[in-house]
DRENVEXZA-713494 format. One line per 4 residues: number of its first residue (from 1); their letters; for each residue x, y, z of C-alpha. Coordinates in steps of 0.02 Angstrom, whole numbers. Layout:
N
NUM	a	X/Y/Z | ...
//
This chain:
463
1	xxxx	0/0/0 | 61/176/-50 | 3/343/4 | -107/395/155
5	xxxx	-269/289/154 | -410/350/151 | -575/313/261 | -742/351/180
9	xxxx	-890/319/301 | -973/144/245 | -792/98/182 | -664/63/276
13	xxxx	-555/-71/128 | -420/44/112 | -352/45/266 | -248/-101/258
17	xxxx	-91/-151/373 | 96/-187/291 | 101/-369/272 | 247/-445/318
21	xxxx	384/-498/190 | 436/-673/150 | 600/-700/251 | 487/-639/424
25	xxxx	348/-755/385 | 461/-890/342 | 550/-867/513 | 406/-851/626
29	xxxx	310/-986/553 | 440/-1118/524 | 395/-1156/349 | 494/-1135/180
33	xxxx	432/-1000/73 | 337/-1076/-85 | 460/-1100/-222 | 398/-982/-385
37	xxxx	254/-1034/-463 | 182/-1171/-369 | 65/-1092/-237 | -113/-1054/-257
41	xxxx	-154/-949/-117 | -337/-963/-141 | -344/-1136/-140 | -228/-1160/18
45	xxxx	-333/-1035/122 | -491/-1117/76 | -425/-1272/152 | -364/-1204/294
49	xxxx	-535/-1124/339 | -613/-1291/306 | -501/-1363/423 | -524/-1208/546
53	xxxx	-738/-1256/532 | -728/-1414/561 | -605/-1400/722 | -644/-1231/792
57	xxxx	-832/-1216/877 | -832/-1036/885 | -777/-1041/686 | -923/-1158/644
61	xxxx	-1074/-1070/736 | -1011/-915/661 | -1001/-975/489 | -1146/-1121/504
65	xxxx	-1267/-1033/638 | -1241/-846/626 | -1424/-789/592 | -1398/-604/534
69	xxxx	-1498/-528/702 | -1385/-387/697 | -1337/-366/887 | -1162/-370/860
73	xxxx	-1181/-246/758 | -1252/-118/889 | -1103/-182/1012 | -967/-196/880
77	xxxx	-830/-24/888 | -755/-67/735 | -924/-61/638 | -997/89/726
81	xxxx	-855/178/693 | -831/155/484 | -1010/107/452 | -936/-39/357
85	xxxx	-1033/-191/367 | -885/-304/320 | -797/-237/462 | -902/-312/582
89	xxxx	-935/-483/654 | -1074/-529/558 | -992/-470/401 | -835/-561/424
93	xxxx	-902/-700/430 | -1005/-691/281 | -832/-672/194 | -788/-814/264
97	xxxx	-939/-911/220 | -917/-831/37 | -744/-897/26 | -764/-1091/61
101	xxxx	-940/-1063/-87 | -894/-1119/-248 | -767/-1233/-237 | -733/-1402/-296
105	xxxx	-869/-1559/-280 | -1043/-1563/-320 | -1093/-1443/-190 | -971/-1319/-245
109	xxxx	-1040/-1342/-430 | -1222/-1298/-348 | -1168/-1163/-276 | -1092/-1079/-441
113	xxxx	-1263/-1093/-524 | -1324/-999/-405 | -1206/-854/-410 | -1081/-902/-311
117	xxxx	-901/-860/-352 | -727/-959/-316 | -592/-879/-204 | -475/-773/-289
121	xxxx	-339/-691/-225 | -431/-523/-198 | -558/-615/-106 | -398/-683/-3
125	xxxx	-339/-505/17 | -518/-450/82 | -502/-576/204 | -371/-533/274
129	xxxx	-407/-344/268 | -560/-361/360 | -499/-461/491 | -337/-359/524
133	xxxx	-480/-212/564 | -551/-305/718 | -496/-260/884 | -532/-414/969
137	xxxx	-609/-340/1102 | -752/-461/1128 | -896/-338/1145 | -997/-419/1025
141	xxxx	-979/-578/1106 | -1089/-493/1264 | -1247/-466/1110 | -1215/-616/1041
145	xxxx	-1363/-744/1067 | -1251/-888/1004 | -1114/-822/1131 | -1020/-842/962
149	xxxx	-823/-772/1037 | -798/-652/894 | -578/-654/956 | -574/-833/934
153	xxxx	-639/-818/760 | -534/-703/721 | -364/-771/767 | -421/-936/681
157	xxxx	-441/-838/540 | -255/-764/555 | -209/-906/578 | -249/-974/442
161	xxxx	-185/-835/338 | -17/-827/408 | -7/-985/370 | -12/-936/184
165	xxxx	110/-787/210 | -8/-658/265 | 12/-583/418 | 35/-392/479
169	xxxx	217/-330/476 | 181/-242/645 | 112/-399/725 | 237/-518/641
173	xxxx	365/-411/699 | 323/-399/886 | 315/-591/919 | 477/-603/810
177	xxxx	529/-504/939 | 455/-574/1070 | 528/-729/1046 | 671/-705/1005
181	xxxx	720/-579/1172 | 571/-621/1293 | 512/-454/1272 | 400/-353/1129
185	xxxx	531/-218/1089 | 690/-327/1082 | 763/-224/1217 | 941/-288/1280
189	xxxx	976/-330/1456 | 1094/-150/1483 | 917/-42/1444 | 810/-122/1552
193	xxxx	934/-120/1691 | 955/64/1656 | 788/93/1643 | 760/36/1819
197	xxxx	888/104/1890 | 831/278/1829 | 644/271/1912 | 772/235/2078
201	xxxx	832/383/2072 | 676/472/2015 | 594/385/2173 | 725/450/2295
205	xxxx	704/633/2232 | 509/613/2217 | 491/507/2382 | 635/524/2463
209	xxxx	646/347/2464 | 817/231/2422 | 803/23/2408 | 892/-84/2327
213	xxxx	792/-183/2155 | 838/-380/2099 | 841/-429/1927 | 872/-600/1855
217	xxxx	917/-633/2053 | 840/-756/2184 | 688/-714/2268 | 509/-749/2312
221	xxxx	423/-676/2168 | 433/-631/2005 | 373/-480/1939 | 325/-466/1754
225	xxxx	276/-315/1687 | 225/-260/1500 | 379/-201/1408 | 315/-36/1378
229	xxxx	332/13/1555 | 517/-2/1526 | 512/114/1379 | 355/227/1390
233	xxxx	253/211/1552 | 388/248/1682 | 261/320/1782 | 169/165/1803
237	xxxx	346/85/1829 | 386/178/1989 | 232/130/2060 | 260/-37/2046
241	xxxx	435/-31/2121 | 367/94/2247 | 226/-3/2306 | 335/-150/2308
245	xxxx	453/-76/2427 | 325/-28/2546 | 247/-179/2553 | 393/-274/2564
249	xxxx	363/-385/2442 | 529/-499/2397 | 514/-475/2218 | 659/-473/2058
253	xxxx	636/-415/1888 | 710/-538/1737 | 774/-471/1558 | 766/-662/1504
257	xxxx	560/-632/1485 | 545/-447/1534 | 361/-439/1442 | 182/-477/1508
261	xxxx	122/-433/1340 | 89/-587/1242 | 29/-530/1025 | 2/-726/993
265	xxxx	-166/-702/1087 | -193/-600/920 | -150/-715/769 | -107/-898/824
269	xxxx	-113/-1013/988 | 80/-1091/938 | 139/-924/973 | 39/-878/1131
273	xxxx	119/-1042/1189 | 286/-1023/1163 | 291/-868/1225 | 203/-908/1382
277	xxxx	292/-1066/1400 | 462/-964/1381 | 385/-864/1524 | 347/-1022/1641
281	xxxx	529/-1067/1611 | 610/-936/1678 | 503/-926/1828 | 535/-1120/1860
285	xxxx	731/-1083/1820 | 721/-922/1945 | 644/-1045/2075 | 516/-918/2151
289	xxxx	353/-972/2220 | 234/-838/2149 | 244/-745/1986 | 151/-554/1970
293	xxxx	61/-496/1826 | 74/-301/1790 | -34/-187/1704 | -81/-264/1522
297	xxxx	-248/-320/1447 | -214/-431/1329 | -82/-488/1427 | -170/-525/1579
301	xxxx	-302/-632/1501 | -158/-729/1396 | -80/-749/1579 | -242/-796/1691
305	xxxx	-309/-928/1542 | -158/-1015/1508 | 5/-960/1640 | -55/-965/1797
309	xxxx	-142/-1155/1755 | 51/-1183/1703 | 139/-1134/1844 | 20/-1209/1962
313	xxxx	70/-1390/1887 | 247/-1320/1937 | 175/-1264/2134 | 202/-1097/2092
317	xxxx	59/-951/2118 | 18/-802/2019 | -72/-673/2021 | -115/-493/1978
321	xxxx	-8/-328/2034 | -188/-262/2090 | -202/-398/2189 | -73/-362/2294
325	xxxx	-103/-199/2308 | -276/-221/2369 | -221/-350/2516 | -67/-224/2576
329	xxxx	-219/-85/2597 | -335/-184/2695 | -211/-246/2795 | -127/-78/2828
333	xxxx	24/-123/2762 | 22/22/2638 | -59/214/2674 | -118/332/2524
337	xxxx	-139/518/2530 | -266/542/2377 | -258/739/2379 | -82/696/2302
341	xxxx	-189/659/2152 | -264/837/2153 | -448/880/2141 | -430/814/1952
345	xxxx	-592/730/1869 | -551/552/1845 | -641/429/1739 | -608/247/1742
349	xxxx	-613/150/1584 | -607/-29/1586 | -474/-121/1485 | -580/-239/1348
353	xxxx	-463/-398/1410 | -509/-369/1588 | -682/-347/1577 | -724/-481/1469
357	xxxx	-611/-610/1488 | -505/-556/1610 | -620/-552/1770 | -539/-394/1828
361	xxxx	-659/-261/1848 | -706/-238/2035 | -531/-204/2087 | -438/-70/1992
365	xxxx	-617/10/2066 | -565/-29/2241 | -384/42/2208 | -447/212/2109
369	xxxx	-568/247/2261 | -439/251/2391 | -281/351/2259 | -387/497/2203
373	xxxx	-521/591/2289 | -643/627/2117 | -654/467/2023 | -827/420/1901
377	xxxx	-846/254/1783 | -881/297/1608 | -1046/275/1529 | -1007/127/1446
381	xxxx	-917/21/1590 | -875/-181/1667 | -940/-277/1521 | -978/-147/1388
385	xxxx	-831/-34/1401 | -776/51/1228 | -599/-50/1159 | -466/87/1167
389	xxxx	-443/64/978 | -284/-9/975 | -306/-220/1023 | -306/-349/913
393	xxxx	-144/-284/829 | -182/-114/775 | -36/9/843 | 41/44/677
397	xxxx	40/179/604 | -31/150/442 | -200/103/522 | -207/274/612
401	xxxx	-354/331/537 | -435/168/593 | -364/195/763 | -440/396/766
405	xxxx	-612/334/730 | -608/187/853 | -550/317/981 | -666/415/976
409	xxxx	-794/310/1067 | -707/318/1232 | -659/474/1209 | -843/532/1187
413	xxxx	-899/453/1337 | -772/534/1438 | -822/705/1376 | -991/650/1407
417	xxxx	-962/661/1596 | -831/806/1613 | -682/706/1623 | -529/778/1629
421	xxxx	-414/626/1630 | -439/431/1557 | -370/291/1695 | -335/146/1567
425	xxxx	-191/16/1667 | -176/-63/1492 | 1/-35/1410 | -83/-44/1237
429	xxxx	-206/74/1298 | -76/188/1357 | 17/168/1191 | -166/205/1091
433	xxxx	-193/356/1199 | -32/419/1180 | -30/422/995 | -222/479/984
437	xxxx	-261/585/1108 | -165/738/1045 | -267/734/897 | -431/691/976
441	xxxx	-390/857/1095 | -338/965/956 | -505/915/853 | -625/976/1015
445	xxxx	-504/1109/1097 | -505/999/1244 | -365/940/1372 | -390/760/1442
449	xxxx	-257/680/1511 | -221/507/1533 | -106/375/1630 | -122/182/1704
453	xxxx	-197/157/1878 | -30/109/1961 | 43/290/1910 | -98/350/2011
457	xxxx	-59/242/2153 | 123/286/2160 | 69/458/2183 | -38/425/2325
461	xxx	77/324/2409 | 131/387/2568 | 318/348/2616
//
């Protein structure tokens, strides 16, 4: 794709991700690229659908059972945003139920004489177009009177297509990454060591308070945080290590898998594996006992569905940094002053991957009561919270405009209430509102700030 895309309300087509080249695909997925000549990408990604229909439940009743009631549609961001109806769940599917019409066999030959066409390549490209535009956020799966898990479908889907060389170069890229350093940005040991020993001395001349932090050392626990709070959400970082601290919590960092963050959750299940098998590995080779999630959507409900059943084959407990921080308060172990928040108007927006499928919802609540003393949920809240715009893949840059009209959902409902800053403790929430929320302000002369919950708690916490 060349130029700026476009987005024209009702079509949203040209909006279309950088697909990764050869070599990448070839290297994440194990498999030799097809020699000149001999593939026929239709045909392969037919199959593989077949295949994903008759293994994947959520795949079938979408494709076999979907009866065009148009809830999703009424719950879906992606299609309330562009107005597209093949941006939606109900719509990808039909391209999927389009693409495995007109094949081969008698029923195939049936089909034809009815209309139906063969999958081309464009078709293919469609395909993949359309389902590189959901956010996996699961919203529609709350409307859904099948209970049809609209994320599912889509990674099958990906899946499937990767498997055929197309995948997004952004998303390709970050699990290259991912597995190859144990952490989404490929940062080396030396920065994340640096990086932690900075917020130390930021902490010392903000709290006046001086500890010593482990990494890749012996202790209790291990702390895992997304990889963006090494790089862009230092705030959020400090809390952590401050809260830590306080509570005396026997914790060490690791570079060997310094990432909560886990993008297989958003094309194939191999990859969410290894990468939270790599994860498992390092805690069992670290020999702690209990292993602590920090702020991350996606992350959190790759880590509570398939890590923490992992490590507790291996005796070794888990659970969320909220968690902690909830138990330390009631048992006095930690104090906050919440004027240190200032009389700011705070709205709390749930993180898609804790709400609905994460089981998260009633305690970042808890936390945000006691850290800042003017605190409302936003209209749409728990279950039917607004996606930030940027899940399933999305933070690249050439699906911005995608990512602006996503946005501005949540960012309606905050101004809806007078808020003056978005809590989101969701590094890819952080990263979408980073990127977006200049633009949204500039476009209504507003100023809404935004940050993750534990930056809020670090600057309640009282030394």
């Amino acid at each position: 794709m060349s130029g700026k895309p476009t987005l024209t309300y009702g079509d949203s087509s040209s909006v279309v991700p950088f697909w990764a080249k050869p070599e990448l695909v070839s290297k994440l997925e194990k498999v030799a690229p097809h020699p000149e000549g001999t593939k026929d990408l239709a045909r392969d990604v037919r199959a593989g659908l077949r295949s994903a229909v008759a293994h994947n439940r959520n795949v079938r009743i979408a494709v076999d059972a979907c009866v065009h009631c148009g809830a999703c549609l009424d719950a879906c961001p992606a299609y309330l945003a562009t107005g597209d109806v093949h941006n939606s769940p109900v719509g990808r599917a039909d391209l999927v139920r389009q693409a495995l019409k007109g094949d081969g066999g008698p029923l195939g030959r049936l089909e034809r004489w009815f209309g139906a066409r063969p999958l081309d390549d464009a078709g293919v490209h469609a395909l993949a177009t359309y389902y590189y535009q959901c956010l996996e956020c699961r919203r529609c799966g709350e409307t859904c009177v099948f209970g049809i898990d609209q994320a599912d479908v889509t990674r099958s889907v990906r899946s499937v297509l990767a498997d055929q060389g197309l995948v997004s170069r952004y998303v390709a890229t970050v699990i290259e990454a991912s597995e190859r350093t144990g952490n989404n940005l490929g940062l080396p040991p030396p920065a994340i060591k640096s990086t932690i020993d900075f917020c130390r001395d930021e902490i010392k001349e903000e709290k006046q308070l001086d500890f010593p932090v482990k990494v890749d050392a012996p202790a209790y626990a291990l702390f895992v945080p997304p990889s963006a709070d090494f790089f862009l959400n230092l705030e959020t970082l400090k809390g952590y290590m401050t809260f830590f601290h306080l509570a005396g919590v026997d914790y060490t960092f690791t570079t060997e898998h310094a990432e909560l963050g886990n993008f297989g959750l958003f094309v194939d299940e191999k990859h969410l594996r290894a990468i939270a098998d790599h994860l498992v590995g390092i805690a069992r080779k670290l020999e702690v006992k209990f292993v602590i999630a920090g702020e991350c959507g996606h992350g959190w409900r790759a880590f509570k569905q398939y890590v923490i059943p992992r490590l507790e084959e291996h005796g070794i407990g888990a659970a969320h940094v909220f968690h902690l921080v909830i138990d330390a308060a009631k048992r006095g172990a930690v104090k906050f002053d919440p004027t240190k928040n200032g009389a700011t108007r705070y709205v709390y927006q749930d993180p898609c991957n804790y709400a609905r499928g994460g089981d998260l919802i009633d305690e970042p609540r808890f936390l945000l009561e006691r850290v800042v003393t003017n605190r409302q949920d936003s209209p749409h809240s728990r279950e039917r919270t607004w996606c930030c715009g940027g899940g399933g893949g999305m933070l690249t840059d050439e699906l911005m405009p995608l990512r602006l009209e996503y946005a501005k959902l949540w960012f309606d409902d905050a101004l809806s209430i007078g808020a003056e800053h978005v809590v989101r403790p969701c590094a890819i929430c952080k990263a979408q509102l980073n990127a977006t929320l200049p633009k949204l302000n500039k476009a209504r002369s507003t100023k809404v700030a935004y940050s993750g919950l534990m930056d809020l708690v670090y600057r309640a916490l009282v030394p």
